[in-house]
PAZA-337557 format. One record per residue (C-alpha): x, y, z. Coordinates in nm, 2 decimals, m for minus. Layout:
BEGIN
<r xx="X" yy="Y" zz="Z"/>
...
***
This chain:
BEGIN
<r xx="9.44" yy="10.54" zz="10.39"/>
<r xx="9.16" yy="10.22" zz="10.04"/>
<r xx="9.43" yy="9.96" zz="10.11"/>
<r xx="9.82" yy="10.08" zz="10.15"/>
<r xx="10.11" yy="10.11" zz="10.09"/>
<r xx="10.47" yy="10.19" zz="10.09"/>
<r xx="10.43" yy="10.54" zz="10.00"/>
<r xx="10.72" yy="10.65" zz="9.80"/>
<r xx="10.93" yy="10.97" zz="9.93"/>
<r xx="11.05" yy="11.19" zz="9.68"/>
<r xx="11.10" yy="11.58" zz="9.59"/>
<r xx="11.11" yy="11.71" zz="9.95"/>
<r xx="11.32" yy="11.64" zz="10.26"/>
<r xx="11.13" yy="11.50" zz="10.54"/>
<r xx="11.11" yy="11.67" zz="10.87"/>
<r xx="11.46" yy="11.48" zz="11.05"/>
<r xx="11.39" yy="11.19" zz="11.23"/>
<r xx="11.34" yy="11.32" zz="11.66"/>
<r xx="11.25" yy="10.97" zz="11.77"/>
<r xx="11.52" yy="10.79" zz="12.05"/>
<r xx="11.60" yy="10.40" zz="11.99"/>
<r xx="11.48" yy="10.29" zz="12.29"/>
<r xx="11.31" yy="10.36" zz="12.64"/>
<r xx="11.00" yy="10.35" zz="12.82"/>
<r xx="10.72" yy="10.55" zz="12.77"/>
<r xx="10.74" yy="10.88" zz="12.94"/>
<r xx="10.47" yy="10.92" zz="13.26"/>
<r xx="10.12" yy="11.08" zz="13.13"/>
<r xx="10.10" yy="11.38" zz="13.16"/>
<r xx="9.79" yy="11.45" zz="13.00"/>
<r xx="9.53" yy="11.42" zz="13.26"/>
<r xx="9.33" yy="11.76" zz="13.35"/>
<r xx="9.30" yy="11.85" zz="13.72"/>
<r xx="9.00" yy="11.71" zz="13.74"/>
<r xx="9.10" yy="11.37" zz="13.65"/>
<r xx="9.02" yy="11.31" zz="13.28"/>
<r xx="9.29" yy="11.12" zz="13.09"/>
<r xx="9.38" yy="11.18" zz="12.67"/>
<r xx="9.44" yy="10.82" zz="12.62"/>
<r xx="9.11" yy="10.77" zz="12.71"/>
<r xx="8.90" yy="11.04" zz="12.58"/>
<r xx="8.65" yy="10.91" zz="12.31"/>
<r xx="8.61" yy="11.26" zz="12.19"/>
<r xx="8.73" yy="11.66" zz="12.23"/>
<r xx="8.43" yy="11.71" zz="12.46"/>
<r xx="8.51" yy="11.40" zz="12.67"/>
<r xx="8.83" yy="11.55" zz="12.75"/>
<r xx="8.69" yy="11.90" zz="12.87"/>
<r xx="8.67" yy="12.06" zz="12.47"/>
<r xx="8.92" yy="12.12" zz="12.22"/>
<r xx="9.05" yy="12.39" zz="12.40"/>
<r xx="9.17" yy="12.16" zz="12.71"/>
<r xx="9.28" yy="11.88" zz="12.38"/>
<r xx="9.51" yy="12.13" zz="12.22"/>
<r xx="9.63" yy="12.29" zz="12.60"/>
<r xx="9.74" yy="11.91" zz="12.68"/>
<r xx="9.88" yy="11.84" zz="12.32"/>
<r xx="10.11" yy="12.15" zz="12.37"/>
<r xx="10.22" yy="12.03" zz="12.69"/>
<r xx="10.35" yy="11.68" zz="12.52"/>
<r xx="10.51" yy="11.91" zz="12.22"/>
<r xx="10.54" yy="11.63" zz="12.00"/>
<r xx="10.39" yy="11.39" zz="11.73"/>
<r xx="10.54" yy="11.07" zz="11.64"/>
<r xx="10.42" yy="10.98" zz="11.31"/>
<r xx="10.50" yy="10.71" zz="11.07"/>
<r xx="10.54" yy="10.66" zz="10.69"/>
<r xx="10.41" yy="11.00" zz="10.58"/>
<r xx="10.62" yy="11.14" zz="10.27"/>
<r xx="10.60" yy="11.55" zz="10.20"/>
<r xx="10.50" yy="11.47" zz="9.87"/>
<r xx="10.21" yy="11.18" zz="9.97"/>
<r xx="9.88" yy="11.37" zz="9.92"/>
<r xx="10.05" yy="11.68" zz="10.02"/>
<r xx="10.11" yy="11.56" zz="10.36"/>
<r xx="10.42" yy="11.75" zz="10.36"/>
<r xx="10.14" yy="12.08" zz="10.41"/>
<r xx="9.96" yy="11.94" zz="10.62"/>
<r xx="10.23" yy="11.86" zz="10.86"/>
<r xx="10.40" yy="12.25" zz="10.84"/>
<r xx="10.01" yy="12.33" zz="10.88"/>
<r xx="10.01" yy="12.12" zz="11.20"/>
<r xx="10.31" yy="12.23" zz="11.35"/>
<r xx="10.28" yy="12.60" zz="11.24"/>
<r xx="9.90" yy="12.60" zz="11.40"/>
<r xx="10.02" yy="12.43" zz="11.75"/>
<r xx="10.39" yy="12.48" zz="11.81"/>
<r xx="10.40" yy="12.07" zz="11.81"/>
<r xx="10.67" yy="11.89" zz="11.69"/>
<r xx="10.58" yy="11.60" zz="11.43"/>
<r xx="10.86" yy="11.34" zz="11.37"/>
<r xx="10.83" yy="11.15" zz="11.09"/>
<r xx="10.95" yy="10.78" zz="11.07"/>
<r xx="10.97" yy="10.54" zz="10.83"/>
<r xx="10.88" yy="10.80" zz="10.56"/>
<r xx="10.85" yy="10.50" zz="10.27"/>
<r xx="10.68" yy="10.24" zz="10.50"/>
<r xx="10.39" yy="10.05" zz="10.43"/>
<r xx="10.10" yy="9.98" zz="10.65"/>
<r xx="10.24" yy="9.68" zz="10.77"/>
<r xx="10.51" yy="9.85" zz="10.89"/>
<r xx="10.36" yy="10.11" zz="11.10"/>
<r xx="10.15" yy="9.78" zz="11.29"/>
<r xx="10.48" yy="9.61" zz="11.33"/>
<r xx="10.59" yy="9.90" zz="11.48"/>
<r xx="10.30" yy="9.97" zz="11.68"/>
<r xx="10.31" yy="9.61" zz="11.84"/>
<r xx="10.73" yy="9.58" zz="11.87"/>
<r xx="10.71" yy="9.91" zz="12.08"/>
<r xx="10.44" yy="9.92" zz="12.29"/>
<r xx="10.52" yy="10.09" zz="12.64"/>
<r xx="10.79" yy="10.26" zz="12.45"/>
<r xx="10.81" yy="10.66" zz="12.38"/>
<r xx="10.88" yy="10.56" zz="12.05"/>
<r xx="10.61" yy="10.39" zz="11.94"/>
<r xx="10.39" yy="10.59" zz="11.67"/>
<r xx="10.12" yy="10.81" zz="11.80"/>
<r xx="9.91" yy="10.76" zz="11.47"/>
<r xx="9.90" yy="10.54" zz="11.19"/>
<r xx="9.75" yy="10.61" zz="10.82"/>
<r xx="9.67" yy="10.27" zz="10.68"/>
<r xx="9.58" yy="10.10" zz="10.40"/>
<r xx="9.18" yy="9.99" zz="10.48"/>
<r xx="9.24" yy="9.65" zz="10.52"/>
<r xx="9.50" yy="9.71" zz="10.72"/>
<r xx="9.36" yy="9.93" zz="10.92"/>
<r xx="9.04" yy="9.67" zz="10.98"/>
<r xx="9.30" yy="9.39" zz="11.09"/>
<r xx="9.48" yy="9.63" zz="11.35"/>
<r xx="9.14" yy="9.74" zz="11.52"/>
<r xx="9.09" yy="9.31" zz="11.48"/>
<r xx="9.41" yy="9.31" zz="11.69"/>
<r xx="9.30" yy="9.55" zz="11.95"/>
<r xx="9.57" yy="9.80" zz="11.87"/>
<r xx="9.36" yy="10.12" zz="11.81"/>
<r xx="9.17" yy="10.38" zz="12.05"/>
<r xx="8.82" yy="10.45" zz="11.96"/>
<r xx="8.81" yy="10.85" zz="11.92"/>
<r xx="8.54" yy="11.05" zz="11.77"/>
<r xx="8.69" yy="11.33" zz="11.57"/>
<r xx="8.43" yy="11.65" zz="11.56"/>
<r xx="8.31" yy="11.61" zz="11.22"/>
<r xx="8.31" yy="11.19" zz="11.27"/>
<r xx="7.90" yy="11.24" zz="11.18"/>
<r xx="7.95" yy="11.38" zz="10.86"/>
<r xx="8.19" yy="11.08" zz="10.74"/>
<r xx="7.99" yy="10.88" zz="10.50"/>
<r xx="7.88" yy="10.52" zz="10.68"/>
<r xx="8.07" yy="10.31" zz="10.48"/>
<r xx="8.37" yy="10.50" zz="10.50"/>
<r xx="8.44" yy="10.47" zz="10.94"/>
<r xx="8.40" yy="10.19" zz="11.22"/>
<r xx="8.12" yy="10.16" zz="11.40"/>
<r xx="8.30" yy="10.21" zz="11.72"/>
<r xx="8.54" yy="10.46" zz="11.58"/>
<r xx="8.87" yy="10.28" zz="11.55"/>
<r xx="8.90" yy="10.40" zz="11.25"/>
<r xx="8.79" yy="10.58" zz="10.97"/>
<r xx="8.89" yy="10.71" zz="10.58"/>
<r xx="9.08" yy="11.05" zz="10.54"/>
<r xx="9.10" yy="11.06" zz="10.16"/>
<r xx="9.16" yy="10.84" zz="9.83"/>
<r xx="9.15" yy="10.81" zz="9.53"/>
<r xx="9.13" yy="10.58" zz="9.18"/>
<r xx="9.42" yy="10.32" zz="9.09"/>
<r xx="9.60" yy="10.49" zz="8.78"/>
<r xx="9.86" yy="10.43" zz="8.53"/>
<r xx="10.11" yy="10.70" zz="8.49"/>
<r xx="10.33" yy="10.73" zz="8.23"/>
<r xx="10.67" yy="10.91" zz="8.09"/>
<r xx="10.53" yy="11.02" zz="7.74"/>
<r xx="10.89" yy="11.15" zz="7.68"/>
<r xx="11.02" yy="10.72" zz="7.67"/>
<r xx="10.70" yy="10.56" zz="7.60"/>
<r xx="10.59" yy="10.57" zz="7.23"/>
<r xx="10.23" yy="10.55" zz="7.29"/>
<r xx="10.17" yy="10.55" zz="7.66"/>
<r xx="9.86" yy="10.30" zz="7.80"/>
<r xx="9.56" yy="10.39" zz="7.91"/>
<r xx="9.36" yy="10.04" zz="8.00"/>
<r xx="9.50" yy="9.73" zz="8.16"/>
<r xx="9.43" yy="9.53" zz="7.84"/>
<r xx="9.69" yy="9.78" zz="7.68"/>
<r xx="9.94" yy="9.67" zz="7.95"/>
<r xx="10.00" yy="9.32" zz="7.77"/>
<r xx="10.08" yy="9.45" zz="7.46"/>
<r xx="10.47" yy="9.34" zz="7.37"/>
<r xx="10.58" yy="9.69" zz="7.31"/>
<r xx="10.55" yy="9.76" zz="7.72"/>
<r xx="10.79" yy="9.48" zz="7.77"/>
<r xx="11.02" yy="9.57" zz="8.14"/>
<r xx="10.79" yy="9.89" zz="8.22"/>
<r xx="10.51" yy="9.79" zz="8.40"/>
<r xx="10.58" yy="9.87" zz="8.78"/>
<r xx="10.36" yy="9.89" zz="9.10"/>
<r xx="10.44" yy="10.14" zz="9.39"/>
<r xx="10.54" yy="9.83" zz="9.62"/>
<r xx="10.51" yy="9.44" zz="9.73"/>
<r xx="10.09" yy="9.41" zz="9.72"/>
<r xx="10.07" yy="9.18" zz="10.04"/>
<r xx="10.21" yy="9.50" zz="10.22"/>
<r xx="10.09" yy="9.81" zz="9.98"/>
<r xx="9.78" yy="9.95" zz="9.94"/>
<r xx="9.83" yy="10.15" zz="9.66"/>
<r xx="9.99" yy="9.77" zz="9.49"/>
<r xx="9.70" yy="9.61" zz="9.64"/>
<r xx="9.45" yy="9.83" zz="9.49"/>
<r xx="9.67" yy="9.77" zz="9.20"/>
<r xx="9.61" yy="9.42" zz="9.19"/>
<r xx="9.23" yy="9.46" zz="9.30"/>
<r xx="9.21" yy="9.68" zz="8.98"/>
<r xx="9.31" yy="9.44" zz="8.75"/>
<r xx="9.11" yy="9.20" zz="8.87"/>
<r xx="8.84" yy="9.40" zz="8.78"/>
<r xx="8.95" yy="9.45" zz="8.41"/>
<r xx="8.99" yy="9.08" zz="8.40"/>
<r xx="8.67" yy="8.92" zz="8.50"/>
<r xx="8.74" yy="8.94" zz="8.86"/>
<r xx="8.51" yy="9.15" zz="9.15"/>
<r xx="8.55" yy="9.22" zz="9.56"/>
<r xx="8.45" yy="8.87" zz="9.63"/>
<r xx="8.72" yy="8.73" zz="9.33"/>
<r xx="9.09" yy="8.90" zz="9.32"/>
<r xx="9.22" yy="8.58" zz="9.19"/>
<r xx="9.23" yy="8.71" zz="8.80"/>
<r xx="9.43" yy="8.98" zz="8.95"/>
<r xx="9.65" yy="8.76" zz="9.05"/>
<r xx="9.68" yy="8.55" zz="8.70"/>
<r xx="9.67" yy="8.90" zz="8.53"/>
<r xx="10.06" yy="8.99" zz="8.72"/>
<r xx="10.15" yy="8.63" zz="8.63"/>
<r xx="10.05" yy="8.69" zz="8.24"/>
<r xx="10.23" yy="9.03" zz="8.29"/>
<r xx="10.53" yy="8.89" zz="8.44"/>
<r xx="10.57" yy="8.56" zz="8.22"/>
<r xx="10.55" yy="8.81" zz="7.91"/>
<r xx="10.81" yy="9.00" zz="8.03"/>
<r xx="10.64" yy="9.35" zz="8.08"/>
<r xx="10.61" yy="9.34" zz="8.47"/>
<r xx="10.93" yy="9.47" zz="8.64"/>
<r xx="11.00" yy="9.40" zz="8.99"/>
<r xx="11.16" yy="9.74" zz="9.09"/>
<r xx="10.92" yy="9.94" zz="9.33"/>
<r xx="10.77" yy="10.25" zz="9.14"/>
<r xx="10.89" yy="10.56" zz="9.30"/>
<r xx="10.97" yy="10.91" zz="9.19"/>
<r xx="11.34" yy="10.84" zz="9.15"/>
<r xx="11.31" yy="10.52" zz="8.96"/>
<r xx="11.08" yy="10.77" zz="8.71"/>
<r xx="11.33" yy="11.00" zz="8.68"/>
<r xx="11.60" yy="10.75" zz="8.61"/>
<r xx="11.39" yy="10.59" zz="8.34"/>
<r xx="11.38" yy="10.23" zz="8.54"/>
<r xx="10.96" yy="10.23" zz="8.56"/>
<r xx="10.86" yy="10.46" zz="8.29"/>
<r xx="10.47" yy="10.31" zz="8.35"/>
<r xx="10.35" yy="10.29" zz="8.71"/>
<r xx="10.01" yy="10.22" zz="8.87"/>
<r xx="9.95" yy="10.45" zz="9.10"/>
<r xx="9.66" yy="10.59" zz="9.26"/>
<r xx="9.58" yy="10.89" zz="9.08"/>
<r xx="9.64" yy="11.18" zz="9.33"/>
<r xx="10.01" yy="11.00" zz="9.33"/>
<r xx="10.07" yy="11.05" zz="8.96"/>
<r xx="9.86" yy="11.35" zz="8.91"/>
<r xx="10.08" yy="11.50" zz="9.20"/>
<r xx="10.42" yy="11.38" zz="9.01"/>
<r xx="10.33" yy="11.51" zz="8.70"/>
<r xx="10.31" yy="11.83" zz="8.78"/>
<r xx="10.65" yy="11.77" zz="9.00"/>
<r xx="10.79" yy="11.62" zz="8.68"/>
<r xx="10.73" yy="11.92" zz="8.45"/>
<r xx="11.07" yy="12.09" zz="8.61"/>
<r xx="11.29" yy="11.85" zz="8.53"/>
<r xx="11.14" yy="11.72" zz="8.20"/>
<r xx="10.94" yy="11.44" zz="8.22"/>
<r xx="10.64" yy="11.45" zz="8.08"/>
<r xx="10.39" yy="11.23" zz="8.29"/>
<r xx="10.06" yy="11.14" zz="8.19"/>
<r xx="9.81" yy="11.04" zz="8.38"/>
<r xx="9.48" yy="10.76" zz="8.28"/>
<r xx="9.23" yy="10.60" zz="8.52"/>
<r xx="9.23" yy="10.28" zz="8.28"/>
<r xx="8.83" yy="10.22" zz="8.22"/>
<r xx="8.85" yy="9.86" zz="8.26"/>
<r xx="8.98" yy="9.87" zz="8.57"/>
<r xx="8.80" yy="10.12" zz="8.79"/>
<r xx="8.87" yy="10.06" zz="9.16"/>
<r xx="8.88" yy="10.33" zz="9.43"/>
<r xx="9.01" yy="10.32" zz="9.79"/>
<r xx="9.06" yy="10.56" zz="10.07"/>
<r xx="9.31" yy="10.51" zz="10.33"/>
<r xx="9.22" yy="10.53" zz="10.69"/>
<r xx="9.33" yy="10.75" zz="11.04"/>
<r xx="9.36" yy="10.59" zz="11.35"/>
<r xx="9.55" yy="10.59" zz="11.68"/>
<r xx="9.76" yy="10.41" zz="11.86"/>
<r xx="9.56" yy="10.22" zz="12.19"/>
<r xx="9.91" yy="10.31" zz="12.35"/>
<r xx="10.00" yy="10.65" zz="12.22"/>
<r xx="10.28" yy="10.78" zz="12.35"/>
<r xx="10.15" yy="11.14" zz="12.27"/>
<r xx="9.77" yy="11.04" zz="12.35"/>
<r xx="9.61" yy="11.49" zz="12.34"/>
<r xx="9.84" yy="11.50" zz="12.07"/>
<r xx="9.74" yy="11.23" zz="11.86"/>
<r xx="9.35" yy="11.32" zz="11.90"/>
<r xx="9.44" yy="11.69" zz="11.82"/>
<r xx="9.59" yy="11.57" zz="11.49"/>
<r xx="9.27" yy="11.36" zz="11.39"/>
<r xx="9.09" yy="11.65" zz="11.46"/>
<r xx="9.32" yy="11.89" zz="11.26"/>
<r xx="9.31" yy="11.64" zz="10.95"/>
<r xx="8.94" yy="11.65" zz="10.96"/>
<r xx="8.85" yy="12.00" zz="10.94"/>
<r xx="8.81" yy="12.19" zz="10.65"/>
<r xx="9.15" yy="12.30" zz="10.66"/>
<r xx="9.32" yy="11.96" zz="10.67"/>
<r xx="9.06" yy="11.81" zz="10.44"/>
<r xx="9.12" yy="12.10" zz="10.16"/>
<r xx="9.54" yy="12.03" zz="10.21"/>
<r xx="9.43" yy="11.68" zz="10.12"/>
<r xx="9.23" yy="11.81" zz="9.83"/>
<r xx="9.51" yy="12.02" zz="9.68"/>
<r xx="9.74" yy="11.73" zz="9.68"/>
<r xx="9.48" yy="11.53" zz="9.44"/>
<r xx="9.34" yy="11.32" zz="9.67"/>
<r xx="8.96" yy="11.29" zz="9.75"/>
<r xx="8.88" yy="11.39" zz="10.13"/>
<r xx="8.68" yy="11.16" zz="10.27"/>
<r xx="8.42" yy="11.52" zz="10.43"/>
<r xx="8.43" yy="11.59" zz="10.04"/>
<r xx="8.03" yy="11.57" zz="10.00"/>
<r xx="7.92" yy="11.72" zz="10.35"/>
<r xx="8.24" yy="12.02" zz="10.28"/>
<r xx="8.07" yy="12.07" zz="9.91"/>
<r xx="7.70" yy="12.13" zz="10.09"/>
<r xx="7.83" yy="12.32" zz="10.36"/>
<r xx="8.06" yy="12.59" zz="10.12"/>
<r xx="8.36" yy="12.50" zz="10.26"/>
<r xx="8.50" yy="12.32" zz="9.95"/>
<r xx="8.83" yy="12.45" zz="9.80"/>
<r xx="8.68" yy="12.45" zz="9.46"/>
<r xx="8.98" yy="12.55" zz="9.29"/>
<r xx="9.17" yy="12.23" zz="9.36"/>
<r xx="8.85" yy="11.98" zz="9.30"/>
<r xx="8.84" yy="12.13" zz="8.93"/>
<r xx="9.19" yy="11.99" zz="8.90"/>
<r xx="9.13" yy="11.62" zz="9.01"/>
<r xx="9.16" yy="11.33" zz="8.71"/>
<r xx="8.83" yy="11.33" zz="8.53"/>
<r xx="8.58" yy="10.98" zz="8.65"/>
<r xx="8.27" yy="10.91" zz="8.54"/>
<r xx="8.05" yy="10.69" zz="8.73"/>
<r xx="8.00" yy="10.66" zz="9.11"/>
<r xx="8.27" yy="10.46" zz="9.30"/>
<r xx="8.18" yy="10.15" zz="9.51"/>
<r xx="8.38" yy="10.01" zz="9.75"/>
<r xx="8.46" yy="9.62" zz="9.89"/>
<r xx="8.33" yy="9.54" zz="10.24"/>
<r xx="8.55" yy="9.43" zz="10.56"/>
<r xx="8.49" yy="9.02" zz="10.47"/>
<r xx="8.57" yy="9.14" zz="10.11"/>
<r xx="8.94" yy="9.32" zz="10.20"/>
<r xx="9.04" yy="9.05" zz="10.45"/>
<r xx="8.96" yy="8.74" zz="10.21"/>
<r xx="9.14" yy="8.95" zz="9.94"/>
<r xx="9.44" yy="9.00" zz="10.17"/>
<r xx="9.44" yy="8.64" zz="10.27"/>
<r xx="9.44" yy="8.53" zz="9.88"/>
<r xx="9.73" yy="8.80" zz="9.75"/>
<r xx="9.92" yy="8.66" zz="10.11"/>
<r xx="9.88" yy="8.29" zz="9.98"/>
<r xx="9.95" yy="8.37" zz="9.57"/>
<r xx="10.12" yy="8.66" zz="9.51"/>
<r xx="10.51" yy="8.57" zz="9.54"/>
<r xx="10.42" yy="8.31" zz="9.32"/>
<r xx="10.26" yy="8.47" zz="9.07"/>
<r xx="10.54" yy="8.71" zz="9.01"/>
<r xx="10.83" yy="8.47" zz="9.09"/>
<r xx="11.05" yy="8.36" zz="8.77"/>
***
């Protein structure tokens, strides 16, 4: 969800891309006979139950999705799960977009039957779309059991899963791989240091930025030592440009990457086949957690369908798919109490002490605004 993203594709083949390059939106066809309407059902029950939901969703048949790689937190499962479950299509755009991207699409393609049905953003992105007016308040079944601080008020959006910011590492070209972001200075490093993406349009480089910041001196109301951090990192000579992905790994061109965790944890064990041997350290200096957040589009093309999704990602099925891709649910405390916890795939999640705390809505958007006004210059040169 946790601030985004481009999410890097790698060792799977995305479902093929189902979505036409233009036209209008096709007539709704998901209003019951007794006049309720999908695109504005706050809830299962407001629409007649989940039964009536999933009858509508069937009838649309498909799911336009955007920037959701297979091998992203295992959503690659949970979209087989999804179509496997309902007989619904999903097509998946975009898959290495960033959260900026699925907006722009959302706003370039309104009206259009093109136009993504559900987004999973980076949190601050996800604040500034329901800013914009671009997202449909929906109350997924489980919505109560979502920790306070983790969903909007009026349901716009609200977390799915995250994780910690990481540094992952090819132990195989790397004498001695780092573990803090203090080590990440050291001379020996020099043209390996890489982020999964440009910051000012990644969460996953934003929370990389946001994390060192942290180690630096920094907090949620200060990202500016972040800043100077990439600009030491960069003048030095360690900070490479070239966006962090699984390929790039493989080819040796970012043998370090920060990550979130359930990223590299996930490619390590990925890696093992073709022998790269990829450790995996939440740096202790820089501890900074994020989730990334659901939500869907005010104009959804697919509007039963894009509510039946929300409400397959938040049930214990979807949030356990999450789980065994690494990433931390956001129903991870209430599944735990209620026994419905894959146990199995919590024992394998990176080791953290301490309890994570997260930056507020005024805290994300004056951090966006500051990376927006500093960050090209801090890494140009």
């Amino acid at each position: 969800m946790t601030v985004s993203l481009p999410r890097t594709a790698a060792l799977g083949v995305l479902a093929a891309l189902a979505l036409s390059a233009c036209g209008a939106a096709p007539e709704n066809s998901s209003t019951t006979a007794d006049g309720k309407n999908a695109a504005t059902a706050t809830s299962a029950a407001d629409f007649g139950g989940i039964d009536a939901l999933v009858k509508a969703a069937k009838k649309e048949g498909t799911l336009n999705a955007i920037a959701l790689p297979r091998d992203w937190a295992n959503y690659g499962a949970l979209i087989d799960g999804f179509e496997k479950k309902y007989g619904i299509k999903v097509a998946v755009e975009n898959p290495d977009g960033a959260s900026q991207d699925e907006i722009n699409a959302v706003t370039s393609r309104k009206g259009q039957d093109r136009a993504p049905d559900v987004l999973d953003l980076g949190s601050s992105f996800a604040i500034s779309a329901a800013e914009q007016g671009l997202l449909a308040p929906y109350k997924v079944a489980s919505f109560a059991d979502i920790p306070g601080e983790q969903k909007d008020a009026k349901a716009r959006w609200y977390n799915d899963y995250g994780g910690y910011i990481s540094i992952g590492c090819d132990a195989k070209r790397v004498k001695t791989c780092p573990t803090t972001f203090a080590d990440l200075l050291k001379p020996q490093y020099k043209g390996q240091v890489a982020l999964n993406g440009n910051p000012t349009k990644s969460g996953s480089a934003f929370g990389g930025v946001w994390a060192a910041s942290l180690a630096s001196g920094g907090s949620f109301d200060d990202i500016q030592p972040g800043l100077d951090f990439f600009k030491k990192l960069k003048s030095n000579g360690n900070y490479t440009p070239v966006e962090s992905t699984p390929a790039t790994v493989e080819k040796g061109e970012t043998p370090i990457s920060i990550d979130w965790d359930y990223l590299n944890a996930g490619y390590a064990e990925e890696f093992k086949s073709k022998g790269v041997d990829w450790t995996v350290s939440v740096p202790s200096d820089g501890k900074f957690s994020q989730y990334y957040s659901q939500a869907i589009n005010k104009d959804a093309p697919h509007p039963a369908t894009a509510r039946l999704w929300q409400e397959y990602l938040y049930s214990a099925e979807g949030q356990n798919l999450w789980l065994k891709g690494y990433a931390r649910p956001a129903l991870m405390t209430a599944m735990e109490k209620a026994g419905t916890l894959d146990k199995s795939a919590a024992a394998k999640l990176p080791e953290v002490s301490g309890t994570p705390s997260f930056p507020t809505e005024a805290q994300q958007n004056k951090a966006k605004t500051v990376l927006g006004q500093g960050w090209a210059k801090a890494v140009s040169g």
